[in-house]
MARSE-980196 format. One line per 4 residues: for each residue x, y, z of N, C-alpha, C, O, CB. Coordinates in pm, whole numbers, padded with zeros to 5 digits. Glycine has a CB too. Layout:
BEGIN
X,Y,Z,X,Y,Z,X,Y,Z,X,Y,Z,X,Y,Z  ...
//
This chain:
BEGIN
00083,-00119,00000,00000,00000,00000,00088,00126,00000,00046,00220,-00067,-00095,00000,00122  00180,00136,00054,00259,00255,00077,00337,00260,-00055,00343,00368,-00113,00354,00247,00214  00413,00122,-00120,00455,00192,-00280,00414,00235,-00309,00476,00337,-00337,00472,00163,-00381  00263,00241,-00350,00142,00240,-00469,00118,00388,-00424,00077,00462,-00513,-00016,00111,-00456
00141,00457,-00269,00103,00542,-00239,00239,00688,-00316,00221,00793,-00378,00072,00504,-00080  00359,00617,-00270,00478,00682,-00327,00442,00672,-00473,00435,00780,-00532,00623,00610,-00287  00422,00578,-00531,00435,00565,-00675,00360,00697,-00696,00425,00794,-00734,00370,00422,-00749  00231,00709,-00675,00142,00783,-00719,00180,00990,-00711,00164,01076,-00798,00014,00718,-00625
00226,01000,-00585,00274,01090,-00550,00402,01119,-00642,00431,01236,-00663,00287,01072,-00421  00484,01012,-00701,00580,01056,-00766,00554,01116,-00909,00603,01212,-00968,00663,00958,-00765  00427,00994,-00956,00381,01031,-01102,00305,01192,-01089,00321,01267,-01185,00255,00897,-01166  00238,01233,-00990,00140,01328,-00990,00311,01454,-00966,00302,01556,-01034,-00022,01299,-00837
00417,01444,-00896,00469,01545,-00918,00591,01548,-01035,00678,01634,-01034,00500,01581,-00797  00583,01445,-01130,00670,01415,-01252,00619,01494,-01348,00680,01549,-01440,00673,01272,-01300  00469,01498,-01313,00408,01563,-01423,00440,01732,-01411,00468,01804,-01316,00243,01526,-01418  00421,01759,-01572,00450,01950,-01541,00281,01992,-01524,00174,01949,-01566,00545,02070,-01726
00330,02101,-01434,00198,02169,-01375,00185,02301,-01409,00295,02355,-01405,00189,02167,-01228  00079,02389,-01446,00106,02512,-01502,-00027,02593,-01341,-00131,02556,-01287,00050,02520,-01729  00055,02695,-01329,00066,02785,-01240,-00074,02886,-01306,-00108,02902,-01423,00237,02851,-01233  -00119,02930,-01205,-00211,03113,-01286,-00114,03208,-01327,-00151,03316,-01373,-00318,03233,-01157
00012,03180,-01313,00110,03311,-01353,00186,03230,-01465,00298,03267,-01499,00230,03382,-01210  00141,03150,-01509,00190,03108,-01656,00339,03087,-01672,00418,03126,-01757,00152,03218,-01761  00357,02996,-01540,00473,02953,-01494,00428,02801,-01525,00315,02755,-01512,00514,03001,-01339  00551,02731,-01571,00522,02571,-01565,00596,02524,-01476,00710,02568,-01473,00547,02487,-01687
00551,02403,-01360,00660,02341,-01349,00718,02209,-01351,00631,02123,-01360,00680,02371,-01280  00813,02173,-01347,00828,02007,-01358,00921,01991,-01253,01019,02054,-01214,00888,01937,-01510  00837,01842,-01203,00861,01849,-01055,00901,01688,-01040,00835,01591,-01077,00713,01907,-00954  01028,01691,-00977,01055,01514,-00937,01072,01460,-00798,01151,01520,-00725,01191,01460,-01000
01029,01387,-00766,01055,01371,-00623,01119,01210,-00580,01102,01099,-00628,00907,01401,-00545  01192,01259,-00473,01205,01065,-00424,01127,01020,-00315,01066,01083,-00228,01366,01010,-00364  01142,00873,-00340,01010,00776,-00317,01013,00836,-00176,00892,00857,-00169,01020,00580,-00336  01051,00871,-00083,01024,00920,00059,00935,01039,00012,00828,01046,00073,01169,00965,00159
00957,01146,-00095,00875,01266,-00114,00950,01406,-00013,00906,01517,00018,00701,01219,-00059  01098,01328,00018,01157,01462,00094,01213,01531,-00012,01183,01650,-00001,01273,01441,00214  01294,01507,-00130,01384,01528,-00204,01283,01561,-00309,01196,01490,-00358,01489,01423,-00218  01311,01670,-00329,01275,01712,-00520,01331,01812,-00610,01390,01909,-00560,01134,01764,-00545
01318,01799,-00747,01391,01832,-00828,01264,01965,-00871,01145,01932,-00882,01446,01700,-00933  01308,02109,-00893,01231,02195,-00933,01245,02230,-00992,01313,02320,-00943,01201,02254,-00901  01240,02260,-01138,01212,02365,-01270,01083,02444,-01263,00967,02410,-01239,01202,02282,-01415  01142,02562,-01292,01071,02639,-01327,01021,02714,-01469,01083,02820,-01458,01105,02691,-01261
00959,02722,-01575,00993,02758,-01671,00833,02868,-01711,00726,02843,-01657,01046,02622,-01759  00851,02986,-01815,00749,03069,-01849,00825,03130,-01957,00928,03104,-02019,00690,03162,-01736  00703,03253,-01955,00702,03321,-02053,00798,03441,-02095,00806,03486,-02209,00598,03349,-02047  00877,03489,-01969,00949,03585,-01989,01132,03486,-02027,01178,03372,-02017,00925,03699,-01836
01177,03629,-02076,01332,03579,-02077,01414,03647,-01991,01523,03692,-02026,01400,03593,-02209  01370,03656,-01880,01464,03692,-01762,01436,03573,-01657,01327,03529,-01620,01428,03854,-01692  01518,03549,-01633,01476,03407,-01457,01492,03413,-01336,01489,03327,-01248,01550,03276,-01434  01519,03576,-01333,01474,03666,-01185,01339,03642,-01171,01278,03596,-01074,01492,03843,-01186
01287,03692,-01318,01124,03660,-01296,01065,03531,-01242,00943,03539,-01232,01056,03669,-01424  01106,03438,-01212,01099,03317,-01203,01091,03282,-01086,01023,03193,-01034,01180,03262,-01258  01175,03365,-01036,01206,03321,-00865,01097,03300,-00777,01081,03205,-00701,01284,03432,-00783  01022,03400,-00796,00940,03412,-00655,00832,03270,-00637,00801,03202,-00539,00835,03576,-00661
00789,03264,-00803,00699,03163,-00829,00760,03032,-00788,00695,02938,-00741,00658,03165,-00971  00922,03031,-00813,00988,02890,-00757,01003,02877,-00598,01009,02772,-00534,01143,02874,-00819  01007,02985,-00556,01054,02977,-00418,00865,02936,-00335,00840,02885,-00226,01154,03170,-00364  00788,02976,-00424,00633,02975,-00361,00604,02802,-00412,00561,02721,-00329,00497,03124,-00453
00622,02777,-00501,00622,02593,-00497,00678,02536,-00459,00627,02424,-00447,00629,02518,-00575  00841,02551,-00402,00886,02442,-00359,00871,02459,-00202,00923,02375,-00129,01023,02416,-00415  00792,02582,-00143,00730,02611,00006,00617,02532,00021,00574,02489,00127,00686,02762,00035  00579,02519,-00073,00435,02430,-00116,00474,02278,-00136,00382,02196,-00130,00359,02488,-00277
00590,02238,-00156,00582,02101,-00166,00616,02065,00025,00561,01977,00090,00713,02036,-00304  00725,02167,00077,00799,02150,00171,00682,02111,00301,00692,02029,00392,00898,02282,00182  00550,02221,00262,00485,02237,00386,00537,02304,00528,00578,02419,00540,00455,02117,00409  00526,02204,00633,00647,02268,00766,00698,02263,00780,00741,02314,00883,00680,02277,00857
00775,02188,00695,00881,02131,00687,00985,02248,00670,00945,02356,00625,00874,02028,00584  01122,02231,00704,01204,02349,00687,01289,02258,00528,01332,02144,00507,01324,02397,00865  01274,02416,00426,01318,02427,00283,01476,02455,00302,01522,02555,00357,01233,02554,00194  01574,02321,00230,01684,02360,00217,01706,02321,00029,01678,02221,-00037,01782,02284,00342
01774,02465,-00013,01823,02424,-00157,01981,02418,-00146,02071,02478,-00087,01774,02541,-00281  01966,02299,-00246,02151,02265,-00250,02158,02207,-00407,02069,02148,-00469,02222,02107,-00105  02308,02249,-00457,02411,02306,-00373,02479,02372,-00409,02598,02352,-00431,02478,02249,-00322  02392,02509,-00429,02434,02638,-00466,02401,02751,-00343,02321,02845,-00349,02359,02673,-00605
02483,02714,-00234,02453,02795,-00135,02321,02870,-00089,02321,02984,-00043,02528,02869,-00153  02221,02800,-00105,02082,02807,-00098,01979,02875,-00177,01859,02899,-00162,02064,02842,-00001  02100,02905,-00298,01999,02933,-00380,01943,02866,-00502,01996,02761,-00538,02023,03030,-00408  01884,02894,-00541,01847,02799,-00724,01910,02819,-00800,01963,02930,-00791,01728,02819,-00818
01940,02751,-00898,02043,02812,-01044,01893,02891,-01133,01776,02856,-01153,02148,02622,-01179  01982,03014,-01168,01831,03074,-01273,01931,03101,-01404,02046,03145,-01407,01720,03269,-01203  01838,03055,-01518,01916,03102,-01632,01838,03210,-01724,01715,03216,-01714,01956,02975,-01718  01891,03276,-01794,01797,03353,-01899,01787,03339,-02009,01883,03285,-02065,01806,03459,-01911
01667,03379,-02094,01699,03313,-02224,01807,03293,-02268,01896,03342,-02199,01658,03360,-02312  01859,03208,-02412,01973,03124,-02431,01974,03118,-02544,01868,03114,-02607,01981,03004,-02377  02080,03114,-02598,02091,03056,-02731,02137,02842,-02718,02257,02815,-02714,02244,03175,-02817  02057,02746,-02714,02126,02636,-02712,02192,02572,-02801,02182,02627,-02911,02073,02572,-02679
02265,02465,-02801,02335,02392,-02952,02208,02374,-03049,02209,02460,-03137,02418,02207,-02925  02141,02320,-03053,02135,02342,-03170,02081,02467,-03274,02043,02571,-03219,02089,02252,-03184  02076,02459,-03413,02071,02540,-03501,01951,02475,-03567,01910,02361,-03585,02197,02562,-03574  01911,02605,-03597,01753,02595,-03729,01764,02668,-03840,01856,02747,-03863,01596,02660,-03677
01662,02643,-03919,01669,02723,-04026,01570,02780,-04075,01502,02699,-04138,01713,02674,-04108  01495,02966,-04075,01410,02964,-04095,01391,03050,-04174,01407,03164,-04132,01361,02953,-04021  01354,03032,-04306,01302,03117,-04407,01486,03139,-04491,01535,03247,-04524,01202,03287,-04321  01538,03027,-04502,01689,03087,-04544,01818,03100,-04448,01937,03073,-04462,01667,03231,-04585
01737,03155,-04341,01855,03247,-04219,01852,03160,-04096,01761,03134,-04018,01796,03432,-04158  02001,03117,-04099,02035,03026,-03984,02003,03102,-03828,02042,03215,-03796,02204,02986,-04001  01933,03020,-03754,01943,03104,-03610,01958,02968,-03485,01959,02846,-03499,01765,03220,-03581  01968,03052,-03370,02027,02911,-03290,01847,02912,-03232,01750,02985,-03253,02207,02933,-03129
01875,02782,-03147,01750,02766,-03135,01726,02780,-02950,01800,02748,-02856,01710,02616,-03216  01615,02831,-02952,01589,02957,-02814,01609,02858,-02635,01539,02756,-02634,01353,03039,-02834  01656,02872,-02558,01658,02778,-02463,01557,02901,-02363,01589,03019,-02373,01837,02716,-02408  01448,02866,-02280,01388,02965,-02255,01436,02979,-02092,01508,02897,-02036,01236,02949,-02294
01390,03080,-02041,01428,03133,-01878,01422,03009,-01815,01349,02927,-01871,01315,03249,-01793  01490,02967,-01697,01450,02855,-01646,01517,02898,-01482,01612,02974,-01460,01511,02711,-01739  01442,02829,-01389,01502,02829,-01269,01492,02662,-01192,01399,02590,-01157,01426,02953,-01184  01631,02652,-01188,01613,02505,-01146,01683,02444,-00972,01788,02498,-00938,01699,02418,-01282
01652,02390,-00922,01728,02327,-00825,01720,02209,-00704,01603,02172,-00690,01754,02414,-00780  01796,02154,-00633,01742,02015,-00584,01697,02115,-00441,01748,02222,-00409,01880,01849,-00565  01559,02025,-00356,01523,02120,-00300,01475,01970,-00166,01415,01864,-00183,01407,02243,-00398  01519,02014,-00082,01527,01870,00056,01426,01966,00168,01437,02085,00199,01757,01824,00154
01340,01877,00207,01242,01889,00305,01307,01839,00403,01351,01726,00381,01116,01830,00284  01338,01902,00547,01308,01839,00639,01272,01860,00792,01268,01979,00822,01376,01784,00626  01252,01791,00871,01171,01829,01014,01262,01930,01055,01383,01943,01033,01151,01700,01141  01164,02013,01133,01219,02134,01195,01190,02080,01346,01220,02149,01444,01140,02292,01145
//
């Protein structure tokens, strides 16, 4: 009963979830549900913008738990838009292809 219970909890936070602020996120957790993996991703190309919405879900996964991010000295890695490897081609004119804002990081629940 308790796999089936983890299992479920893992699939429901594997899945990406979209926010009212048109934030997505994709969310992984381990089978205890202390440990999870947070992306953040939207519409802007800055990933300051990003923050607050990341720091408000992974408070939300944590509950009362006391929120530690590692291991970037407690904070999240944020990136801003990007140019990534690969290349496209559109209308003729080579361009790289867009990696969008993202804020990511491993994020550990535990008793206070």
């Amino acid at each position: 009963m308790k796999s089936s219970f983890v299992f479920l909890i893992m699939y429901f936070f594997s899945l990406s979830c979209f926010s009212n602020e048109d934030v997505e996120f994709t969310i992984s957790a381990n089978k205890s549900g202390t440990v999870f993996l947070v992306t953040a991703k939207g519409q802007t190309d800055i990933g300051n913008e990003l923050l607050d919405s990341w720091y408000k879900k992974a408070n939300e996964l944590c509950g009362t738990k006391k929120l530690i991010v590692e291991p970037n000295n407690g904070k999240p890695i944020v990136r801003n838009t990007s140019c990534g490897d690969a290349i496209k081609i559109e209308n003729g004119i080579q361009k790289c292809d867009l990696i969008k804002a993202t804020v990511f990081d491993k994020v550990t629940c535990v008793a206070t």
